[in-house]
mmCIF file of the N, C-alpha and C atoms, coordinates in Angstrom:
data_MODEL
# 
_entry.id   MODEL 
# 
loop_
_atom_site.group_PDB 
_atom_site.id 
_atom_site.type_symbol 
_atom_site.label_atom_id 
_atom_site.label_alt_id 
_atom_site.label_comp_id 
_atom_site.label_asym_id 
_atom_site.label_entity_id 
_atom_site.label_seq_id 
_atom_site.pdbx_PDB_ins_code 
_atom_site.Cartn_x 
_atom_site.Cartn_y 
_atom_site.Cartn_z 
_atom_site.occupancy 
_atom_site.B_iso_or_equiv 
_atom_site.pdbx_formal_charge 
_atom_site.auth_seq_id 
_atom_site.auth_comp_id 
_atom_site.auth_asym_id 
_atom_site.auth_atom_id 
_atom_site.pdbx_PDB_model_num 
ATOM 1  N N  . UNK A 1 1  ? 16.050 23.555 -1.405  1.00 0.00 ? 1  UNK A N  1 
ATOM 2  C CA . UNK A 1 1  ? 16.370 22.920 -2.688  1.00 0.00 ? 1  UNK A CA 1 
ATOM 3  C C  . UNK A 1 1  ? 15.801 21.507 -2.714  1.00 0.00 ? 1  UNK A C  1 
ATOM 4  N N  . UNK A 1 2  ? 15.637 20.930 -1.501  1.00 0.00 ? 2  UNK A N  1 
ATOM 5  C CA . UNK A 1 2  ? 15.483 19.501 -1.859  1.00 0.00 ? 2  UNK A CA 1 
ATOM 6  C C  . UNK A 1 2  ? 14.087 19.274 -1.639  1.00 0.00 ? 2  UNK A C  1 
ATOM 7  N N  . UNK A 1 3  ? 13.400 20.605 -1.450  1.00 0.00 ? 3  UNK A N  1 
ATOM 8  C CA . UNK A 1 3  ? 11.089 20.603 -1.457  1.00 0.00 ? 3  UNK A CA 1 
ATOM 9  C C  . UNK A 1 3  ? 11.551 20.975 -3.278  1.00 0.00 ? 3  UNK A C  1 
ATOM 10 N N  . UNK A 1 4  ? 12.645 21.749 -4.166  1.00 0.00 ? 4  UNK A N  1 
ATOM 11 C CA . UNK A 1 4  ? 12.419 21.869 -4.883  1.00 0.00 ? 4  UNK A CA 1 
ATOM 12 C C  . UNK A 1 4  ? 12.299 21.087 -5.832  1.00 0.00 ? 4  UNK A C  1 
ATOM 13 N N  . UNK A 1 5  ? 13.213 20.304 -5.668  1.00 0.00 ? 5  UNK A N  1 
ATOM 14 C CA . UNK A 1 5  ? 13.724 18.648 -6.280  1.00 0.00 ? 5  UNK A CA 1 
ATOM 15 C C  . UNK A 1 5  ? 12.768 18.181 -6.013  1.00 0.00 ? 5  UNK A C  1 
ATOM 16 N N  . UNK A 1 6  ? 11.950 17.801 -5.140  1.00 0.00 ? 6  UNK A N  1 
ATOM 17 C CA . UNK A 1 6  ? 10.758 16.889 -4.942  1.00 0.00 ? 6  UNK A CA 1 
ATOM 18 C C  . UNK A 1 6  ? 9.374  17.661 -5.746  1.00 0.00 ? 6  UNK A C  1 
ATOM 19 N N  . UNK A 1 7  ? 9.793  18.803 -5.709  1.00 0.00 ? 7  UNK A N  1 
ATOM 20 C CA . UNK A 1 7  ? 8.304  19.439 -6.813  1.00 0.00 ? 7  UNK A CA 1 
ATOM 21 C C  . UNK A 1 7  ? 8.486  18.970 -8.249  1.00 0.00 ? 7  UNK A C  1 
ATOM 22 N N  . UNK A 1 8  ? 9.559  18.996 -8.580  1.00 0.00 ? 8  UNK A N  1 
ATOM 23 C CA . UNK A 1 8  ? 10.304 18.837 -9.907  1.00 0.00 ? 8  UNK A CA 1 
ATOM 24 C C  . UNK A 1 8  ? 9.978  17.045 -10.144 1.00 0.00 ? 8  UNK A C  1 
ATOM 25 N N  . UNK A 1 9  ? 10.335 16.458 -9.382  1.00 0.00 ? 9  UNK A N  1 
ATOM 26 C CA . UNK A 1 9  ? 10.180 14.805 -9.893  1.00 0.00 ? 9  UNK A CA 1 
ATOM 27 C C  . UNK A 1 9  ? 8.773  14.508 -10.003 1.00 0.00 ? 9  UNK A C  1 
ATOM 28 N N  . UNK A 1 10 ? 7.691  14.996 -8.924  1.00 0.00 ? 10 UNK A N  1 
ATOM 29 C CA . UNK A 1 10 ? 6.481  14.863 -8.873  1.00 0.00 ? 10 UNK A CA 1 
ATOM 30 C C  . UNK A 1 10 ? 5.550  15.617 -9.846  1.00 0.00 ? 10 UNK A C  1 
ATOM 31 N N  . UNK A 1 11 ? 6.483  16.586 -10.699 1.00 0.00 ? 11 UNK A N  1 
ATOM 32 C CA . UNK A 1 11 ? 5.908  17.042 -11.595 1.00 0.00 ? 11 UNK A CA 1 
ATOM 33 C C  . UNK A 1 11 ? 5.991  16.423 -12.854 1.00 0.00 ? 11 UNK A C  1 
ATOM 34 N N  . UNK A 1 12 ? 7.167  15.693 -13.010 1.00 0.00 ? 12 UNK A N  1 
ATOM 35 C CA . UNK A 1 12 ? 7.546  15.132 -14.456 1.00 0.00 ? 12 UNK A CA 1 
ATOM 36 C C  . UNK A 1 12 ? 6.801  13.677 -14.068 1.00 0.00 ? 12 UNK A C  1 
ATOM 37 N N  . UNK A 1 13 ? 6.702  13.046 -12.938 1.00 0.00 ? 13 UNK A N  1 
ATOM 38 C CA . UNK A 1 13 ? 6.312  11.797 -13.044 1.00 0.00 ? 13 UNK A CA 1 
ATOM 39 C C  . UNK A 1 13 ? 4.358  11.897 -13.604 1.00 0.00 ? 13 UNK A C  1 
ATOM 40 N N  . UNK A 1 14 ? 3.873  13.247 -12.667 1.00 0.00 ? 14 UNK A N  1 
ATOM 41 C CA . UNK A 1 14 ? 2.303  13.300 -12.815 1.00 0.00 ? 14 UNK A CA 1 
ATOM 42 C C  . UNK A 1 14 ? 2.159  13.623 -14.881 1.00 0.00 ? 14 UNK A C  1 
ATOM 43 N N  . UNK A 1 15 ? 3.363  13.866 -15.086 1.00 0.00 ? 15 UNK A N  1 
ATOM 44 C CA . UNK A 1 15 ? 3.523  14.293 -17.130 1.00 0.00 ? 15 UNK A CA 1 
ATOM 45 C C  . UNK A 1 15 ? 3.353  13.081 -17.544 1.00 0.00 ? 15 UNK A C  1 
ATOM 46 N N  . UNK A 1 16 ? 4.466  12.358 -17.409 1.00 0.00 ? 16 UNK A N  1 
ATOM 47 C CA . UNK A 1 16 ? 4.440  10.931 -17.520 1.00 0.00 ? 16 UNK A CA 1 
ATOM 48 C C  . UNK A 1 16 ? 3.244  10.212 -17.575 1.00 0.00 ? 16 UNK A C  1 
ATOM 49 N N  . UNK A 1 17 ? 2.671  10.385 -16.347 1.00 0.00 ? 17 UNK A N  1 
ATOM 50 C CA . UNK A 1 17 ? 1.505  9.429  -15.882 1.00 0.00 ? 17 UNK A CA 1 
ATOM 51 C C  . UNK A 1 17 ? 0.777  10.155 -16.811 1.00 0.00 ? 17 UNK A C  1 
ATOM 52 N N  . UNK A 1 18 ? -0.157 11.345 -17.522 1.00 0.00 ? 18 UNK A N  1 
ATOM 53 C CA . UNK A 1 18 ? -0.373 11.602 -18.148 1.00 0.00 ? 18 UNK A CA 1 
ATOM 54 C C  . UNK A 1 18 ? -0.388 11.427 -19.529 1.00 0.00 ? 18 UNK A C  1 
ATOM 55 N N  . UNK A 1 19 ? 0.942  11.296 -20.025 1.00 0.00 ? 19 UNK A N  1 
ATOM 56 C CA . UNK A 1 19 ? 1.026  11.161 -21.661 1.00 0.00 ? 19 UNK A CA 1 
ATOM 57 C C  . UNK A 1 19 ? 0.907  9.748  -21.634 1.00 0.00 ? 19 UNK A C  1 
ATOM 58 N N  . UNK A 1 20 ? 1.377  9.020  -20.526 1.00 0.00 ? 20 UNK A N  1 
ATOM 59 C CA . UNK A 1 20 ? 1.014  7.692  -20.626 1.00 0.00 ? 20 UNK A CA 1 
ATOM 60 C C  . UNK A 1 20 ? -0.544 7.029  -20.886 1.00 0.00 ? 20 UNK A C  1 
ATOM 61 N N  . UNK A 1 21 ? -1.772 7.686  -19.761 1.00 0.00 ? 21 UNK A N  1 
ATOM 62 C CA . UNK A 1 21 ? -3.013 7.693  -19.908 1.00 0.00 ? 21 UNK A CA 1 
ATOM 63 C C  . UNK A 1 21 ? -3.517 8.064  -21.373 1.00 0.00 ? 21 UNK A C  1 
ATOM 64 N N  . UNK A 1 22 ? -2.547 9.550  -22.270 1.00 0.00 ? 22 UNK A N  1 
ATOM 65 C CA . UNK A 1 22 ? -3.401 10.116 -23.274 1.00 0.00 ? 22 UNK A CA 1 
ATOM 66 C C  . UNK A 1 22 ? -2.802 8.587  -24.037 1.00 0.00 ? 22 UNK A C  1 
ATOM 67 N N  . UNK A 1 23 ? -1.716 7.869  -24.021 1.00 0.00 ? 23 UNK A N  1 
ATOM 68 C CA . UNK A 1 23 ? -1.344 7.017  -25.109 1.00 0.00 ? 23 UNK A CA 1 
ATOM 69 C C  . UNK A 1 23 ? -2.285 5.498  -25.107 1.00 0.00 ? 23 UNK A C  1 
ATOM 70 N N  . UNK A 1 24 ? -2.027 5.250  -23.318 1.00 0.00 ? 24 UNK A N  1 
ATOM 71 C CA . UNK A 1 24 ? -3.208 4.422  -23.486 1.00 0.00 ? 24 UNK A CA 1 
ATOM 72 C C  . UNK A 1 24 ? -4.898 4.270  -23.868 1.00 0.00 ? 24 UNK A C  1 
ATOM 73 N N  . UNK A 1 25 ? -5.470 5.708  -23.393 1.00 0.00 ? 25 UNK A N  1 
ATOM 74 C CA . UNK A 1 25 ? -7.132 5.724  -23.890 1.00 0.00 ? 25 UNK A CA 1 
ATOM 75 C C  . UNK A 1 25 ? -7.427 5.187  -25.185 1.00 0.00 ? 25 UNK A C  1 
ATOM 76 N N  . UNK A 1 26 ? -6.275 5.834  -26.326 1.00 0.00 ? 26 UNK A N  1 
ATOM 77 C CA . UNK A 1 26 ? -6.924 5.572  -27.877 1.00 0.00 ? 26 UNK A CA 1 
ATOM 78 C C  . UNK A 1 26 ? -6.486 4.001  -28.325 1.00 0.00 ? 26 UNK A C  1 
ATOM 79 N N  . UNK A 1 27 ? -5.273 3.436  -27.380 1.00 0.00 ? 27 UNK A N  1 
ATOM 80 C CA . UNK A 1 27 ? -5.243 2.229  -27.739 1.00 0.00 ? 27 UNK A CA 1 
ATOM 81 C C  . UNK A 1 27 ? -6.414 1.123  -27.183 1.00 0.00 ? 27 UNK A C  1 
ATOM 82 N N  . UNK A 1 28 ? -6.359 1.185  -25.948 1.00 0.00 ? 28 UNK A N  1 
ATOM 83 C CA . UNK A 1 28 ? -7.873 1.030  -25.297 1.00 0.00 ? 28 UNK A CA 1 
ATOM 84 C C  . UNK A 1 28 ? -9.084 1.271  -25.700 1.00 0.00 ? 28 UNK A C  1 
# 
């Protein structure tokens, strides 16, 4: 459970880091 928990945070953070990049490019 706790490799699962760590797939799970590292998945929402790499989303994050993502929608963050798509939000920054067009302001950039």
């Amino acid at each position: 459970r706790v490799i699962s928990s760590g797939h799970e945070g590292g998945r929402k953070l790499d989303g994050l880091g993502g929608v963050a990049a798509l939000l920054r490019f067009p302001i950039s």
